[in-house]
TIDOKOL-385960 format. One record per atom (N, C-alpha, C): residue number from 1; atom name; z negated, x negated, y negated. Coordinates in Angstrom, 1 decimal, padded with zeros to 4 digits. Layout:
[node NUM; CA; [Z; X; Y]]
...
***
This chain:
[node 1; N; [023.0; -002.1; -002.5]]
[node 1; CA; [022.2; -003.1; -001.8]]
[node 1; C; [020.8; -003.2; -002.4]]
[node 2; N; [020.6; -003.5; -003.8]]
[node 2; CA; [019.3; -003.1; -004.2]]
[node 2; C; [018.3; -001.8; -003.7]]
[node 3; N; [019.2; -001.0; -003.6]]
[node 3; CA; [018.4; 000.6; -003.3]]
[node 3; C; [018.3; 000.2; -001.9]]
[node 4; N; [018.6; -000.4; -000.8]]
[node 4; CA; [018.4; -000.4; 000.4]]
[node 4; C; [017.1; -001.1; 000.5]]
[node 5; N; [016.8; -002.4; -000.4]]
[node 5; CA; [016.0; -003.3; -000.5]]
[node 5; C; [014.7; -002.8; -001.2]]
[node 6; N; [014.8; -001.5; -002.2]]
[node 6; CA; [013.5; -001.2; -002.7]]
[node 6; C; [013.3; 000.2; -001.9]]
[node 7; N; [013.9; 000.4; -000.7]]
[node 7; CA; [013.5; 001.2; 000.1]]
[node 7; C; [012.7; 000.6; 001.3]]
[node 8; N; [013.2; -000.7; 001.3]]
[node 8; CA; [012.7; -001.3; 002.8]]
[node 8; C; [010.7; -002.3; 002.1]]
[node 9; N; [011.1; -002.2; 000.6]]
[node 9; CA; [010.5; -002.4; 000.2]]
[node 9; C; [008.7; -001.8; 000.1]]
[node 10; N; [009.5; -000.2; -000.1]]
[node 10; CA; [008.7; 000.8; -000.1]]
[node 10; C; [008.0; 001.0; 001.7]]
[node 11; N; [008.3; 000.9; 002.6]]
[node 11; CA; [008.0; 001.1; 003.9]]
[node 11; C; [007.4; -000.3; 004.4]]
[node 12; N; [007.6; -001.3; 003.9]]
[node 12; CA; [006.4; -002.8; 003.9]]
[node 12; C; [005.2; -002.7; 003.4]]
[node 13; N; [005.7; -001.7; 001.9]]
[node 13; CA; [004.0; -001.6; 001.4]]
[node 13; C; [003.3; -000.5; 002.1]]
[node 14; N; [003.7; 000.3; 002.9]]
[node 14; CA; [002.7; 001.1; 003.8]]
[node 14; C; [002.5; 000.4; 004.9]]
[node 15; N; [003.0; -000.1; 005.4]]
[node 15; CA; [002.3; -001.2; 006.2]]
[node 15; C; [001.3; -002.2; 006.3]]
[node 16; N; [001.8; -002.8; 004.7]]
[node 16; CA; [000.5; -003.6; 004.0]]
[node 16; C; [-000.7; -003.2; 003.9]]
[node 17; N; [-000.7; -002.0; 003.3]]
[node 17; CA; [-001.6; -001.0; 003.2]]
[node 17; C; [-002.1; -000.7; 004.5]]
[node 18; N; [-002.0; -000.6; 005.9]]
[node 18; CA; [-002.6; -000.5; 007.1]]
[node 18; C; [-003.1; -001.3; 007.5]]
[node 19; N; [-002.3; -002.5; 007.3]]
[node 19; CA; [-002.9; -003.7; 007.7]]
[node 19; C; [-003.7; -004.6; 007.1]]
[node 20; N; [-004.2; -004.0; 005.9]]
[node 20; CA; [-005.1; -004.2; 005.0]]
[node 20; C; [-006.6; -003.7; 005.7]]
[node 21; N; [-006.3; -002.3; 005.7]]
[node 21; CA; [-007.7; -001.9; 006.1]]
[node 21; C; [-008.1; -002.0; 007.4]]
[node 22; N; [-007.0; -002.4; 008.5]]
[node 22; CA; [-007.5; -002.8; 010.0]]
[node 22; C; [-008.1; -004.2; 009.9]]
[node 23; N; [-007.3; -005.2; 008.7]]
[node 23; CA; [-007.8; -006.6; 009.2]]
[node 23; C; [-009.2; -006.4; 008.6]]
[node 24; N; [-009.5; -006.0; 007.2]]
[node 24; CA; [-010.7; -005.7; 006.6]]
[node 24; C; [-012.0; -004.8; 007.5]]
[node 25; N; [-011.3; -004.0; 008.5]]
[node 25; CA; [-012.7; -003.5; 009.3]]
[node 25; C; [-012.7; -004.4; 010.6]]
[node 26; N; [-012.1; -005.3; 011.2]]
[node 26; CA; [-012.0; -006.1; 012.3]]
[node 26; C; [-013.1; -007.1; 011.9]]
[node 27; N; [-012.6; -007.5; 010.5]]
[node 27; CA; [-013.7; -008.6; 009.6]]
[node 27; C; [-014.8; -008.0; 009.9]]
[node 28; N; [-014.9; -007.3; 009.2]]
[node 28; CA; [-016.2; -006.6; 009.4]]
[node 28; C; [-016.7; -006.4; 010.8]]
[node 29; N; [-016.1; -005.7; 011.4]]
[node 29; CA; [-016.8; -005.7; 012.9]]
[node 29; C; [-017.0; -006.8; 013.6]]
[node 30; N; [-016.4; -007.8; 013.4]]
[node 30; CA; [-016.4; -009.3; 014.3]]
[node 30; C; [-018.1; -009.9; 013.9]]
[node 31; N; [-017.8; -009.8; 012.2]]
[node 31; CA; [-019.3; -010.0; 011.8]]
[node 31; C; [-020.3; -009.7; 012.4]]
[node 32; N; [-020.1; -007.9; 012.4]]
[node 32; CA; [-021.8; -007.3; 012.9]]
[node 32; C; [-021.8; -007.8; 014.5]]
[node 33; N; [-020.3; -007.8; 015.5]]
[node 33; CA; [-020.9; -008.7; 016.6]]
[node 33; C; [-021.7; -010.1; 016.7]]
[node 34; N; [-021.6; -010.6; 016.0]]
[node 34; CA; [-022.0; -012.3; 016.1]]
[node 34; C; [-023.2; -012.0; 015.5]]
[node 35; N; [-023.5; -011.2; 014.4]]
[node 35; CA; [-024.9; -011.2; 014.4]]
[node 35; C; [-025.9; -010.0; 014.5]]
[node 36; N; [-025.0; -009.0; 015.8]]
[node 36; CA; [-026.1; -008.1; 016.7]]
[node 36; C; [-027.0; -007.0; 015.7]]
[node 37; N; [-026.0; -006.8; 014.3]]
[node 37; CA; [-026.2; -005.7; 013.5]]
[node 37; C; [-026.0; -004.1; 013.8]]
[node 38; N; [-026.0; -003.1; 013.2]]
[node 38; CA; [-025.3; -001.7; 013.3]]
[node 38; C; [-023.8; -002.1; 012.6]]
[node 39; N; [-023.1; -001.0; 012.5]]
[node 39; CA; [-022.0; -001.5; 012.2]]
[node 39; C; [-021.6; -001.3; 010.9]]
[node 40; N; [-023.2; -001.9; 010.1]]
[node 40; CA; [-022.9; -001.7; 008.9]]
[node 40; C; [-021.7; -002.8; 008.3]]
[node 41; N; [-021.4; -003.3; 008.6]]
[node 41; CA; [-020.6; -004.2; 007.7]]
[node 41; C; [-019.2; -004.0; 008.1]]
[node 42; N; [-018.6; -003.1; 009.6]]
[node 42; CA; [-017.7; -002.1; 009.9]]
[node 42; C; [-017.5; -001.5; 008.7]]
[node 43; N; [-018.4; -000.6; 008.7]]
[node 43; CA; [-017.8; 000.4; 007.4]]
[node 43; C; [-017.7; -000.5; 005.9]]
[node 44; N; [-018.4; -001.5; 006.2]]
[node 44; CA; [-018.1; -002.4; 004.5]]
[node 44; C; [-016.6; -002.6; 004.8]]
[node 45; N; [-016.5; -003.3; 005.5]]
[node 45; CA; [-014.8; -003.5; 005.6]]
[node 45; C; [-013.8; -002.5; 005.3]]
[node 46; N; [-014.5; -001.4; 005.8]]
[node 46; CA; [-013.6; -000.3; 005.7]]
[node 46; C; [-013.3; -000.1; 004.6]]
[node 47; N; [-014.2; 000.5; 003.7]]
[node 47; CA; [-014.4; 000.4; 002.3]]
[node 47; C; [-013.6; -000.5; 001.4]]
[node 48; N; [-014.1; -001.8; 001.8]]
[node 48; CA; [-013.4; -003.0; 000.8]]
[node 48; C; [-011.7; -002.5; 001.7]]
[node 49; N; [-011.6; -002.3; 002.7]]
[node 49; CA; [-009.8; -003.0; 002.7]]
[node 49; C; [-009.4; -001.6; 002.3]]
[node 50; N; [-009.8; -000.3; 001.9]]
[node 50; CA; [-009.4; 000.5; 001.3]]
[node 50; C; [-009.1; 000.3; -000.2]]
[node 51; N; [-010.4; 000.0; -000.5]]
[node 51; CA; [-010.0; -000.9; -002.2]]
[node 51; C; [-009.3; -001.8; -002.3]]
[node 52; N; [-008.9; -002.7; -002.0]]
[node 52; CA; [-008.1; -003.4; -001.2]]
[node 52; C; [-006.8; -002.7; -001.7]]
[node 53; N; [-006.2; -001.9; -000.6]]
[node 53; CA; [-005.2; -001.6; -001.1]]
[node 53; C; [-004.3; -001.1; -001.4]]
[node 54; N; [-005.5; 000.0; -002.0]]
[node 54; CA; [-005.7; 000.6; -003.1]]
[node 54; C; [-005.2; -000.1; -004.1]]
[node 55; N; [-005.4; -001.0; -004.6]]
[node 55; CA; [-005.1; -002.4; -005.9]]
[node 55; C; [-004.3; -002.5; -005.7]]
[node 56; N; [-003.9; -003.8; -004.5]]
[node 56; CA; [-002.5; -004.6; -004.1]]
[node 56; C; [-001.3; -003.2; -003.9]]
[node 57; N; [-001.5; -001.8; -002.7]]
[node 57; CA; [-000.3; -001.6; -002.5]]
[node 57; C; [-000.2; -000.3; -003.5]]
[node 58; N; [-001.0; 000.3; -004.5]]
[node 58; CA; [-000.9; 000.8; -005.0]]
[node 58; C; [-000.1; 000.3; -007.0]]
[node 59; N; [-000.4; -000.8; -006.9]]
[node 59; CA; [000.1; -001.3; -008.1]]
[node 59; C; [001.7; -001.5; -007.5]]
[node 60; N; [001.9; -002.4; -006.3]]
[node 60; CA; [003.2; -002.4; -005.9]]
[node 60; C; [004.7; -000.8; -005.5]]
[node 61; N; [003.4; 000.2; -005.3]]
[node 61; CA; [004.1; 001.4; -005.6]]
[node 61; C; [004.4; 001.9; -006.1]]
[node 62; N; [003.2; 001.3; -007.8]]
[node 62; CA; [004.3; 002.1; -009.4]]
[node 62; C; [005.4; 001.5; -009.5]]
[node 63; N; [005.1; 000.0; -009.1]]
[node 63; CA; [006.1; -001.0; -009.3]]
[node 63; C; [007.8; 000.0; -008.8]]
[node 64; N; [007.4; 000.2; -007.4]]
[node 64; CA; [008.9; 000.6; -006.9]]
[node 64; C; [009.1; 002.2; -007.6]]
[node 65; N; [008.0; 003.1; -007.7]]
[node 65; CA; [008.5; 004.1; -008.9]]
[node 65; C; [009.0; 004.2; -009.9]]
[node 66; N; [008.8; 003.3; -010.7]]
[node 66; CA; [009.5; 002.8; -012.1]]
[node 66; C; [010.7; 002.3; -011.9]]
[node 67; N; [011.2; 001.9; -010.7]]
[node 67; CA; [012.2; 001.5; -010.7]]
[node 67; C; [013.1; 002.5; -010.0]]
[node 68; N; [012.1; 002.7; -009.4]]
[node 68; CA; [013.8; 004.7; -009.0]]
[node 68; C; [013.2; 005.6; -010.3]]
[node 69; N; [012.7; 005.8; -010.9]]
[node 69; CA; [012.9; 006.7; -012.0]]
[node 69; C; [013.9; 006.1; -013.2]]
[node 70; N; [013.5; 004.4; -013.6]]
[node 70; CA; [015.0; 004.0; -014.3]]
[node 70; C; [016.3; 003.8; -013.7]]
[node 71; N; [016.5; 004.2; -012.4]]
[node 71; CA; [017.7; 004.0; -011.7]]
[node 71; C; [018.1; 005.6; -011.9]]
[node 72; N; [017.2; 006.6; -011.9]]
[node 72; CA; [017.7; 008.0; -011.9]]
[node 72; C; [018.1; 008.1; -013.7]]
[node 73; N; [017.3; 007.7; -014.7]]
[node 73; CA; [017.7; 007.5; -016.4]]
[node 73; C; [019.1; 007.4; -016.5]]
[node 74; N; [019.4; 005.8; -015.7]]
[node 74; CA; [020.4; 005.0; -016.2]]
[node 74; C; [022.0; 005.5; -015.0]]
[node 75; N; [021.7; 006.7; -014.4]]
[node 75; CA; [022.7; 007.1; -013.7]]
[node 75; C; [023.2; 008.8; -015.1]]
[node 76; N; [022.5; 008.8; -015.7]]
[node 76; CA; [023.0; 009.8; -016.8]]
[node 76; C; [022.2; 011.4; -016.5]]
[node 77; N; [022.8; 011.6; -017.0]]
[node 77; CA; [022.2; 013.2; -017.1]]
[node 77; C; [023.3; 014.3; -016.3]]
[node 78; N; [022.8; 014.9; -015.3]]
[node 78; CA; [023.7; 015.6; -015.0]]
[node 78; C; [024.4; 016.8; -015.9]]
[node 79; N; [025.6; 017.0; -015.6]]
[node 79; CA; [026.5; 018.0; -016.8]]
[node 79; C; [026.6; 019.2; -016.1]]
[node 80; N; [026.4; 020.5; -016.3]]
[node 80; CA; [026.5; 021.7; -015.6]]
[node 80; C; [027.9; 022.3; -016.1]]
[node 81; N; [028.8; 022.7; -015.4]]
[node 81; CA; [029.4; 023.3; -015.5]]
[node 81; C; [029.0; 024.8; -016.1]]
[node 82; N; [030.1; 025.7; -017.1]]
[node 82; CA; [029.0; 027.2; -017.3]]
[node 82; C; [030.5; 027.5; -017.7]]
***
């Protein structure tokens, strides 16, 4: 049950991560509409919701690595037959 949950886990935070950098360039674009700019502040969004997350979904995906690499530790070492 856990392994199902840090899988569905892992496929939320790629999502996150998209929906990070669409809402962050929307931001941005909504801005340069209203005040009849280039679309500099488009690409600011872009930028920031890549950093963005970069931070948030990237820390949350050592998070779920660390935890399938101690799931693979704490299942033993495989024994080779010879």
């Amino acid at each position: 049950m856990n392994k199902m949950l840090i899988n569905a886990l892992d496929q939320l935070n790629n999502l996150l991560a998209a929906a990070l950098i669409i809402v962050c360039a929307v931001v941005g674009y909504s801005y340069d509409s209203m005040n009849g700019t280039m679309p500099t502040f488009t690409i600011i969004g872009l930028i920031a919701g890549f950093a963005l997350a970069a931070v948030v979904c990237g820390l949350l995906a050592t998070l779920i690595e660390i935890e399938k690499h101690l799931r693979k530790l704490a299942s033993g070492p495989a024994i080779k037959a010879d």
